[in-house]
N, C-alpha and C positions, 0 to 999 in steps of 0.2 A: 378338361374335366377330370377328377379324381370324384373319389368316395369320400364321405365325410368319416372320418372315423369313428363317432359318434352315434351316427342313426344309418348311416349303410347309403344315405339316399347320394346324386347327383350333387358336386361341387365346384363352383368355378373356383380353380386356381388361380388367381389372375392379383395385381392393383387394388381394381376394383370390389374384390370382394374382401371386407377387412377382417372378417373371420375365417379366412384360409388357414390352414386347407377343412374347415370347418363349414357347412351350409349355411348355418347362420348365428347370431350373436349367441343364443339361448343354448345350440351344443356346443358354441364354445364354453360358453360358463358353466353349464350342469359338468362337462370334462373338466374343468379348471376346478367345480367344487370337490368330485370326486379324488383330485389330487392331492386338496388341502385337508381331506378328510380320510387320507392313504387308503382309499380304495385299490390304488393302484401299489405293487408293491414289486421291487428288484431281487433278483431271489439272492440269496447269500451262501457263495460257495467255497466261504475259508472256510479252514479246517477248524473242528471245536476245542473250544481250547480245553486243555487237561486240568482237575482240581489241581494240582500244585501250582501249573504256572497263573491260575485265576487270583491266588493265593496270595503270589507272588506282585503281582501288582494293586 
């Protein structure tokens, strides 16, 4: 068993369950919409670029 990532509840990890590591279809999709809808975001830790070099390309 794991945790759904989703809603916190009980998950079978397993074959059989095809929304692993997900409970069930519906948190895998509302996670899947959140996705396409960049709910979720990677933080960005280059360095900002300087007005000359922005210029420059």
């Amino acid at each position: 068993m794991v945790i759904c990532p989703r809603c916190g509840q009980p998950s079978l990890y397993a074959p059989s369950n095809p929304a692993r590591p997900f409970c069930s279809m519906r948190c895998k999709d509302v996670d899947f919409g959140a996705w396409a809808n960049e709910e979720y975001r990677v933080p960005d830790e280059s360095a900002p670029l300087a007005d000359d070099d922005a210029e420059a390309n």
